[in-house]
TORVEX-736845 format. One record per atom (N, C-alpha, C): residue number from 1; residue in one letter; atom name; y, x, z. Coordinates in nm, 3 decimals. Example, Ala and Ser with C-alpha at 12.3 -4.5 7.8 and 13.67 -1.06 7.14 Angstrom:
% residues 2
<1 'A' 'N' <-0.569 1.319 0.780>>
<1 'A' 'CA' <-0.450 1.230 0.780>>
<1 'A' 'C' <-0.330 1.320 0.780>>
<2 'S' 'N' <-0.225 1.285 0.708>>
<2 'S' 'CA' <-0.106 1.367 0.714>>
<2 'S' 'C' <0.003 1.290 0.787>>
END
This chain:
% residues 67
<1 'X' 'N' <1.374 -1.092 -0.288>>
<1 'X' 'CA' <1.300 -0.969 -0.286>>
<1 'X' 'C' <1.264 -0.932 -0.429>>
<2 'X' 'N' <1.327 -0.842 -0.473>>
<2 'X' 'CA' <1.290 -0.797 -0.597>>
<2 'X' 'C' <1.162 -0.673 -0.604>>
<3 'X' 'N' <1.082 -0.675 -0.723>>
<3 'X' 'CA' <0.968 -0.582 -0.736>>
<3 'X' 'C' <1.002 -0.432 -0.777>>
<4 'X' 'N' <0.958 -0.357 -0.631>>
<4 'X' 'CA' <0.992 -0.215 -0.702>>
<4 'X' 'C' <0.883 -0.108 -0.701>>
<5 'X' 'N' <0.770 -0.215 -0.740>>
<5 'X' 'CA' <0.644 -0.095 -0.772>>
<5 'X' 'C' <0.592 -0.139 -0.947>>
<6 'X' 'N' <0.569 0.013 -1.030>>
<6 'X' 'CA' <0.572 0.014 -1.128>>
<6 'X' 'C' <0.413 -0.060 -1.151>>
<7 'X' 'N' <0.355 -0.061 -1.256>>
<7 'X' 'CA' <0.209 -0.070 -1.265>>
<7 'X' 'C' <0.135 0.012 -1.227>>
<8 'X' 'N' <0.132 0.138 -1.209>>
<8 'X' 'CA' <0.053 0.213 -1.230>>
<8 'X' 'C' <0.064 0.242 -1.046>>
<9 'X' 'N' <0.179 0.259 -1.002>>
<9 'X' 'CA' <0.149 0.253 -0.896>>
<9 'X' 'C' <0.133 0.140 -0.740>>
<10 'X' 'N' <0.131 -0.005 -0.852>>
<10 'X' 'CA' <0.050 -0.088 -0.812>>
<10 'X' 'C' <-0.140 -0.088 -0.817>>
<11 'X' 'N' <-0.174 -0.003 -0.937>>
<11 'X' 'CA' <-0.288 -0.024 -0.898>>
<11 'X' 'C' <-0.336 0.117 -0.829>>
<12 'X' 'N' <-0.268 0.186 -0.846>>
<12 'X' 'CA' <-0.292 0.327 -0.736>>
<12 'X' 'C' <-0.306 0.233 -0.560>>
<13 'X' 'N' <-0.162 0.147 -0.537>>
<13 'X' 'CA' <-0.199 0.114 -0.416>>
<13 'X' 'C' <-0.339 0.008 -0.390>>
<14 'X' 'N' <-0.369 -0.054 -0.495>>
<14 'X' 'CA' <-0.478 -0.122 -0.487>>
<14 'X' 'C' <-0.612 -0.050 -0.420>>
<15 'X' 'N' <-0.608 0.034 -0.570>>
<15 'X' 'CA' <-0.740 0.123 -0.596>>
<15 'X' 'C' <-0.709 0.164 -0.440>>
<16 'X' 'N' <-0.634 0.256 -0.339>>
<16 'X' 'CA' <-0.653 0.338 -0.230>>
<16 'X' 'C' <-0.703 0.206 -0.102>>
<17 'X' 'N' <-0.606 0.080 -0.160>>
<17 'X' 'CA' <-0.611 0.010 -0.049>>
<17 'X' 'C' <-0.799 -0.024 -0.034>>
<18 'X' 'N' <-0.829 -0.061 -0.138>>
<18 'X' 'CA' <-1.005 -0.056 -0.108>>
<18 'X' 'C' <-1.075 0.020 -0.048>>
<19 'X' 'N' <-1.031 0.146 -0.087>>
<19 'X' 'CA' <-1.093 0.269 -0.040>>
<19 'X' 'C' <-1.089 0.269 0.108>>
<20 'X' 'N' <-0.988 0.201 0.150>>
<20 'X' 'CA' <-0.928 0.269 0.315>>
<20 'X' 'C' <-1.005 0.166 0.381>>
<21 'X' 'N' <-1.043 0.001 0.332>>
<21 'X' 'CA' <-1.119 -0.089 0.388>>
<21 'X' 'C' <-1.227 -0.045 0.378>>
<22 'X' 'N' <-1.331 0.009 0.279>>
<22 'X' 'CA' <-1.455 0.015 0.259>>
<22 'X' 'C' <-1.458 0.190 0.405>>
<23 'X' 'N' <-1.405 0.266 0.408>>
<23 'X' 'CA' <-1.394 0.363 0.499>>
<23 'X' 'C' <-1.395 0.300 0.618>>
<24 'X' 'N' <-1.362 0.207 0.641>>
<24 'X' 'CA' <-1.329 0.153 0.796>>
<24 'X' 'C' <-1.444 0.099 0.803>>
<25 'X' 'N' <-1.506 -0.030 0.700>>
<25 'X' 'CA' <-1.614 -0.054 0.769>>
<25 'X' 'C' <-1.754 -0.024 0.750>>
<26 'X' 'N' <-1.790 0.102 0.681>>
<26 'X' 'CA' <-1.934 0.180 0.652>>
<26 'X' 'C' <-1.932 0.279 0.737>>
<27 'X' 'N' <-1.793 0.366 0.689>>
<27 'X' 'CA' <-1.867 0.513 0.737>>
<27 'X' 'C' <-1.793 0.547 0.873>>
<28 'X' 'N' <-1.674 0.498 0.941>>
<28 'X' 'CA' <-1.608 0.545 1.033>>
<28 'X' 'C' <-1.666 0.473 1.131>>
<29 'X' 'N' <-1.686 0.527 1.278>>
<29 'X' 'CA' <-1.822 0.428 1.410>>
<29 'X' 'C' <-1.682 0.465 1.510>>
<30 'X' 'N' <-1.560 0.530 1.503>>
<30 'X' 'CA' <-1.441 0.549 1.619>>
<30 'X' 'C' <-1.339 0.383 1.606>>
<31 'X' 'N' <-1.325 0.272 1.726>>
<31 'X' 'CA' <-1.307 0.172 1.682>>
<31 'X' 'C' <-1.164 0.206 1.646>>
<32 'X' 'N' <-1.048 0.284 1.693>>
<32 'X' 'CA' <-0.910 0.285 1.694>>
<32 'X' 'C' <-0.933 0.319 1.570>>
<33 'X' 'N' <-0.972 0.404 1.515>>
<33 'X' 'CA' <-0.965 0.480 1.363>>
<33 'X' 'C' <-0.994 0.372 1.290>>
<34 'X' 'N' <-1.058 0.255 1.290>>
<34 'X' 'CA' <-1.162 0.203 1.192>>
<34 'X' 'C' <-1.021 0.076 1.148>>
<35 'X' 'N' <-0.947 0.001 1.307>>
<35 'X' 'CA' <-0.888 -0.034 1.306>>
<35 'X' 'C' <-0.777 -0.023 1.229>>
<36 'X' 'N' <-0.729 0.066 1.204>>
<36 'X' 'CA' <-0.603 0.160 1.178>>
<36 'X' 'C' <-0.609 0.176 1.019>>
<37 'X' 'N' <-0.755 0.253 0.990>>
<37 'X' 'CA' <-0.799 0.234 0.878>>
<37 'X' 'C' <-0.768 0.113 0.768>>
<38 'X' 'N' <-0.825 -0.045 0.856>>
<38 'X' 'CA' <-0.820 -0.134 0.767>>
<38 'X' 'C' <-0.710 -0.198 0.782>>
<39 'X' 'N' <-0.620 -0.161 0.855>>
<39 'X' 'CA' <-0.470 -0.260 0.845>>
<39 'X' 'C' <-0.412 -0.166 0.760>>
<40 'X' 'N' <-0.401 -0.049 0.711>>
<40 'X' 'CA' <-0.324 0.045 0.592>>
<40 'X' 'C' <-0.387 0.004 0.463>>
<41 'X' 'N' <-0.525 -0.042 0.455>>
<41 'X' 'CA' <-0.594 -0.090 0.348>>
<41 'X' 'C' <-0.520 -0.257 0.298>>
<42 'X' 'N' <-0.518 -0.329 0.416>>
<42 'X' 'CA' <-0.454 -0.434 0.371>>
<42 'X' 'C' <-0.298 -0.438 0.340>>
<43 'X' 'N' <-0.226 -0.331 0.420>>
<43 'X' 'CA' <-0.083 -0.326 0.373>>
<43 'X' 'C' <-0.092 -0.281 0.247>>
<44 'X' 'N' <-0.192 -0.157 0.192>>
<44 'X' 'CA' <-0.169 -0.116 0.039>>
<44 'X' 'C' <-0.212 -0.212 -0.057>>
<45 'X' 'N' <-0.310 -0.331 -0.052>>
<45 'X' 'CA' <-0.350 -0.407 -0.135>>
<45 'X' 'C' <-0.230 -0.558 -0.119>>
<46 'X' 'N' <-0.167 -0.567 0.006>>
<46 'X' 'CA' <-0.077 -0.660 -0.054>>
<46 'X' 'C' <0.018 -0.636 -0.078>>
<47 'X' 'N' <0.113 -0.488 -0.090>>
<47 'X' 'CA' <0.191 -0.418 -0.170>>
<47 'X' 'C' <0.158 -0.435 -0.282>>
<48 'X' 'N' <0.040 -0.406 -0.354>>
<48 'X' 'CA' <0.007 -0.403 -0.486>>
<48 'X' 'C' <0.030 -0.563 -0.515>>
<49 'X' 'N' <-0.009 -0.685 -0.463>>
<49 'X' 'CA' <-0.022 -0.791 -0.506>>
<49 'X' 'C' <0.094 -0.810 -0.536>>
<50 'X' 'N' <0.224 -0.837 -0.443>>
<50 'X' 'CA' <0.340 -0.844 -0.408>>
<50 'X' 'C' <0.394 -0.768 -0.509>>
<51 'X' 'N' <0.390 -0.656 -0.587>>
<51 'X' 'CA' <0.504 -0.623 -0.637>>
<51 'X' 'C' <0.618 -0.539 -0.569>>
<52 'X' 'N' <0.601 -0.506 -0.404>>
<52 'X' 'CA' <0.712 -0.478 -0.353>>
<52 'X' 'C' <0.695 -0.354 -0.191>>
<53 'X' 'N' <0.738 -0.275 -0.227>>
<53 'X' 'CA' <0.736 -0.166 -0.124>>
<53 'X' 'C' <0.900 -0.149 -0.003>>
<54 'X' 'N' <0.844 -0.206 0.099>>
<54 'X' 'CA' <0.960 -0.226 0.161>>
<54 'X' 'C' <1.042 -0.094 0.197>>
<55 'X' 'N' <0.921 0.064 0.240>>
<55 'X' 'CA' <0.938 0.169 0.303>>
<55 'X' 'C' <1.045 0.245 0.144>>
<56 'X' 'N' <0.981 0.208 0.038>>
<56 'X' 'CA' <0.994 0.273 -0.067>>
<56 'X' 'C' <1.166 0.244 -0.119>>
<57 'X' 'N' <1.186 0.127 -0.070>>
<57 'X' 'CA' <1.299 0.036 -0.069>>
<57 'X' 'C' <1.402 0.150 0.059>>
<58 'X' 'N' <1.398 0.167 0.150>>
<58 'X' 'CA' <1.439 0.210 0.264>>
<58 'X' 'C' <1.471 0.380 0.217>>
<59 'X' 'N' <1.338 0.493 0.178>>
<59 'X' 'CA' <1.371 0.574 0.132>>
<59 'X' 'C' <1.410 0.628 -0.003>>
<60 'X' 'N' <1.400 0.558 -0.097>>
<60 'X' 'CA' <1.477 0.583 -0.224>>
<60 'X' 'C' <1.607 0.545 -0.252>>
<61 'X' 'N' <1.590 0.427 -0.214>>
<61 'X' 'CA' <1.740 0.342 -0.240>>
<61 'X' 'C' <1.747 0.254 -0.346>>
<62 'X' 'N' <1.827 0.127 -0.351>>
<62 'X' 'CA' <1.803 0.066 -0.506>>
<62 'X' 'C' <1.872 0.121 -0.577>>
<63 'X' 'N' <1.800 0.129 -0.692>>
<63 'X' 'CA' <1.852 0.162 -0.826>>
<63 'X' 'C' <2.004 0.148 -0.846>>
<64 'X' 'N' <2.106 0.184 -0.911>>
<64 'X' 'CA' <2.222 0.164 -0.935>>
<64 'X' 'C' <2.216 0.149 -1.147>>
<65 'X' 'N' <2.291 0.017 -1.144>>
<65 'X' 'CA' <2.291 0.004 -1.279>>
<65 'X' 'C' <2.364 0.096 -1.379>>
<66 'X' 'N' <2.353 0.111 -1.469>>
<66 'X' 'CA' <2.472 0.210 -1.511>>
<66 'X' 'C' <2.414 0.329 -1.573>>
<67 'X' 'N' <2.296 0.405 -1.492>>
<67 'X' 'CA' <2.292 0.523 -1.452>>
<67 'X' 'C' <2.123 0.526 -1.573>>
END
């Protein structure tokens, strides 16, 4: 598995992934939402850890050398 998130938008997914946990468990009281909320929070913060976006992988395509 190679890394195909830059820095910057490793800590973009960080920085949002907090945001989406701290939303789930202060201010949102709907349990499906809150739920939902903090599993997108944890997929964006271990994207960021990881280095690696699987969806991003799927719709861009890998890189081609050369080019």
């Amino acid at each position: 598995m190679k890394k195909n998130l830059g820095v910057f938008e490793r800590v973009a997914r960080l920085i949002v992934g907090l945001i989406l946990i701290y939303l789930a468990l202060v201010y949102v009281s709907n349990n499906l939402f809150k739920v939902i909320l903090f599993i997108l929070g944890i997929i964006g913060i271990v994207e960021a850890i990881i280095s690696y976006c699987g969806l991003k992988e799927l719709l861009v395509g890998k890189k081609k050398k050369g080019r």
